[in-house]
C-alpha positions as protocol buffer text, in pm:
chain_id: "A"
residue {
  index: 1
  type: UNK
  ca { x: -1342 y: -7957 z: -6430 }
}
residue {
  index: 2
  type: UNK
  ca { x: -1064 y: -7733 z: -6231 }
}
residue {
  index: 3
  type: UNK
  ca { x: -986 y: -7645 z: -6636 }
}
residue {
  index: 4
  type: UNK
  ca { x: -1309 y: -7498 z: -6713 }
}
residue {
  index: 5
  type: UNK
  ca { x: -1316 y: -7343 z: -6385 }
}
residue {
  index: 6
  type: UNK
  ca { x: -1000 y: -7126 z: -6365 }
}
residue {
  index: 7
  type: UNK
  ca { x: -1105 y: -7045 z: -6756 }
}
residue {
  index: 8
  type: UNK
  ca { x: -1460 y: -6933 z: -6617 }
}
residue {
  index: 9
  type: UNK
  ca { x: -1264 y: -6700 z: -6379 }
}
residue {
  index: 10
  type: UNK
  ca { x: -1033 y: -6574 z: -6640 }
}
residue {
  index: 11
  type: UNK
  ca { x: -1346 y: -6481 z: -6850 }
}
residue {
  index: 12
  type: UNK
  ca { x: -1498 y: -6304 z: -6478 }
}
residue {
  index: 13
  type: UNK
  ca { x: -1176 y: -6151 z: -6437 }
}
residue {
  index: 14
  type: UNK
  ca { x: -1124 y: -6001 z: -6781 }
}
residue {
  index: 15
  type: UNK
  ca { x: -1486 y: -5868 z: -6770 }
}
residue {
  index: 16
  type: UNK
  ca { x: -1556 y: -6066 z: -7030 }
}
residue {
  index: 17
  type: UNK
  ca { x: -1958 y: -6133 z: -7141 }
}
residue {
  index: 18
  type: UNK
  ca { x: -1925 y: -6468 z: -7323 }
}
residue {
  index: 19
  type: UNK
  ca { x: -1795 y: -6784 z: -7226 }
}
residue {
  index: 20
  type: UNK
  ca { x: -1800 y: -6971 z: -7584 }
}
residue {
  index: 21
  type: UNK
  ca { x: -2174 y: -6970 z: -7741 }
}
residue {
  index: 22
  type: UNK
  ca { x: -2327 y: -6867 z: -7390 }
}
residue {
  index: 23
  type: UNK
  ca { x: -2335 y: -6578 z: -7195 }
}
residue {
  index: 24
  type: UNK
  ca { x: -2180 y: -6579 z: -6866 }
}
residue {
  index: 25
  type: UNK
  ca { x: -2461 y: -6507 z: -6722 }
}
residue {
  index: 26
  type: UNK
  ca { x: -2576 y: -6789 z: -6841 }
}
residue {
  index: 27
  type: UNK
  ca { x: -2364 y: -7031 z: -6701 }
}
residue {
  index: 28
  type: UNK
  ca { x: -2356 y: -6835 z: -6341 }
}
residue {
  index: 29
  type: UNK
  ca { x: -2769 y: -6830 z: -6290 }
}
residue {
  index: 30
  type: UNK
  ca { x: -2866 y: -7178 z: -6440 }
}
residue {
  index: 31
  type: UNK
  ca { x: -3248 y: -7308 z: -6436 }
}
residue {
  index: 32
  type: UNK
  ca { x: -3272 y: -7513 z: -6196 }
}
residue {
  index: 33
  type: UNK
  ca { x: -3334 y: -7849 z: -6471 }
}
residue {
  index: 34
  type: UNK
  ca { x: -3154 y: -7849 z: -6776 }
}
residue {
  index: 35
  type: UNK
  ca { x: -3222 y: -8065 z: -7151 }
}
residue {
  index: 36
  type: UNK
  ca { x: -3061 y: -8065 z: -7405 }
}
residue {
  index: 37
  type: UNK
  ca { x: -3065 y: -8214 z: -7795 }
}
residue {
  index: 38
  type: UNK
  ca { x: -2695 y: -8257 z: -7835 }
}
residue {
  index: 39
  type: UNK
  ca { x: -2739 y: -8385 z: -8180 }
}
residue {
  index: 40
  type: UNK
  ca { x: -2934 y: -7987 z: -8301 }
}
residue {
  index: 41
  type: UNK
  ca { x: -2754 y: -7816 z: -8023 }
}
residue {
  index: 42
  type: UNK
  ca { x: -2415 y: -7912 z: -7949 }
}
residue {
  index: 43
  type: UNK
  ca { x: -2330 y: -7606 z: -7794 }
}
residue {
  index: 44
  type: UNK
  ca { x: -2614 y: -7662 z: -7506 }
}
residue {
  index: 45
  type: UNK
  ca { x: -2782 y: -7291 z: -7600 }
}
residue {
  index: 46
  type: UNK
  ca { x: -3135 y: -7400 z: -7613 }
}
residue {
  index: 47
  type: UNK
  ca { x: -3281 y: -7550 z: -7281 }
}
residue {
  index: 48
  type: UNK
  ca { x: -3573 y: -7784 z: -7338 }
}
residue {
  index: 49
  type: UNK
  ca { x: -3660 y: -7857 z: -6977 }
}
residue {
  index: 50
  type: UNK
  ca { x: -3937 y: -7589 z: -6953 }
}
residue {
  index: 51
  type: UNK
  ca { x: -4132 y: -7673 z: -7272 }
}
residue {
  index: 52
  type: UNK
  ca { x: -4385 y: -7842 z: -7195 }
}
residue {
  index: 53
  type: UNK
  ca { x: -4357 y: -8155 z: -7432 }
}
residue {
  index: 54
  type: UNK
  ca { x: -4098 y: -8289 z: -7258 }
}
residue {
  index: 55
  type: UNK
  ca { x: -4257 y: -8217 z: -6952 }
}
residue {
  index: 56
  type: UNK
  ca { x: -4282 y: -8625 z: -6895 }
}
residue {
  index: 57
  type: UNK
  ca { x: -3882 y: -8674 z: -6985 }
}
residue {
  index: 58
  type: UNK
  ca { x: -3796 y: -8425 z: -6723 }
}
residue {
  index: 59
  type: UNK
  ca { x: -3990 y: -8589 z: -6455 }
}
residue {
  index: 60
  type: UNK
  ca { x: -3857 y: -8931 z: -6529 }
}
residue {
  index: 61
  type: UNK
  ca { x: -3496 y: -8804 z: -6520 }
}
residue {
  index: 62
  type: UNK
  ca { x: -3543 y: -8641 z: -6170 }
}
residue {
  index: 63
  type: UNK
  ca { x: -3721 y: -8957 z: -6058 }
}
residue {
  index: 64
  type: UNK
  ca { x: -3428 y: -9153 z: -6174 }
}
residue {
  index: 65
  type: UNK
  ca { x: -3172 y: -8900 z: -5995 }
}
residue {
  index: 66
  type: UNK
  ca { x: -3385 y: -8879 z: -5694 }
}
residue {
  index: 67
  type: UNK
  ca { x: -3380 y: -9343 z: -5679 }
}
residue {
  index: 68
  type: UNK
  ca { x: -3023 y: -9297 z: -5716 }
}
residue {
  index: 69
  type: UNK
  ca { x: -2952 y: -9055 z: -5455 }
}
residue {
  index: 70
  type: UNK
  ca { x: -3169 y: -9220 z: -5199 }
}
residue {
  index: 71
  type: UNK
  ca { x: -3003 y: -9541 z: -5331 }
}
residue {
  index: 72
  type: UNK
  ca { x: -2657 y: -9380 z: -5243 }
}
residue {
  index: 73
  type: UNK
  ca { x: -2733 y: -9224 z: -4930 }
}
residue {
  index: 74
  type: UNK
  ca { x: -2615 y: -8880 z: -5087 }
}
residue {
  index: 75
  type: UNK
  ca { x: -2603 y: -8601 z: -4899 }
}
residue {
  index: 76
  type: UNK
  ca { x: -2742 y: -8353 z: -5099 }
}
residue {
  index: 77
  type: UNK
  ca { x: -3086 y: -8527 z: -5122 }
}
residue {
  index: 78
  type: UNK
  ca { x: -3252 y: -8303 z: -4910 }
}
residue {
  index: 79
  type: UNK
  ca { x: -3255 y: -7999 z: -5160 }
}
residue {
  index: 80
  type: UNK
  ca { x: -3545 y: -8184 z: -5298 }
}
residue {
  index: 81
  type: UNK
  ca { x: -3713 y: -8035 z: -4995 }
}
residue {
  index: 82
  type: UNK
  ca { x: -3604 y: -7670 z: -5018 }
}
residue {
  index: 83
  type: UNK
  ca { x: -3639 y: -7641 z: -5417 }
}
């Protein structure tokens, strides 16, 4: 992680408007969910989380993050509150 960090600030620095296949914009203001069909879109350009066929999938995964965190005791759980 620290890697693609300091090269995410190298790209800021340099005033740079890509970071690889995305924008760095892009990577900066994410959506707040976030799918993707790594077999058609390796490069993670195409978010599927807001179509609404996979509507169902999306729910399931927060469900299954939202067990796990109460499961864990995790700290951040409460942003399920204020987002």
């Amino acid at each position: 992680m620290r890697q693609v960090v300091s090269a995410l600030q190298g790209v800021l620095r340099g005033g740079l408007e890509r970071f690889g296949p995305r924008t760095v914009d892009a990577y900066i203001h994410r959506p707040r969910f976030e799918l993707y069909d790594l077999e058609q879109d390796p490069d993670e350009v195409t978010n599927l989380a807001g179509r609404p066929e996979y509507a169902e999938m999306v729910d399931a995964f927060c469900a299954k993050l939202r067990q796990f965190q109460e499961d864990t005791e995790d700290p951040w759980l409460h942003k399920w509150v204020y987002e």
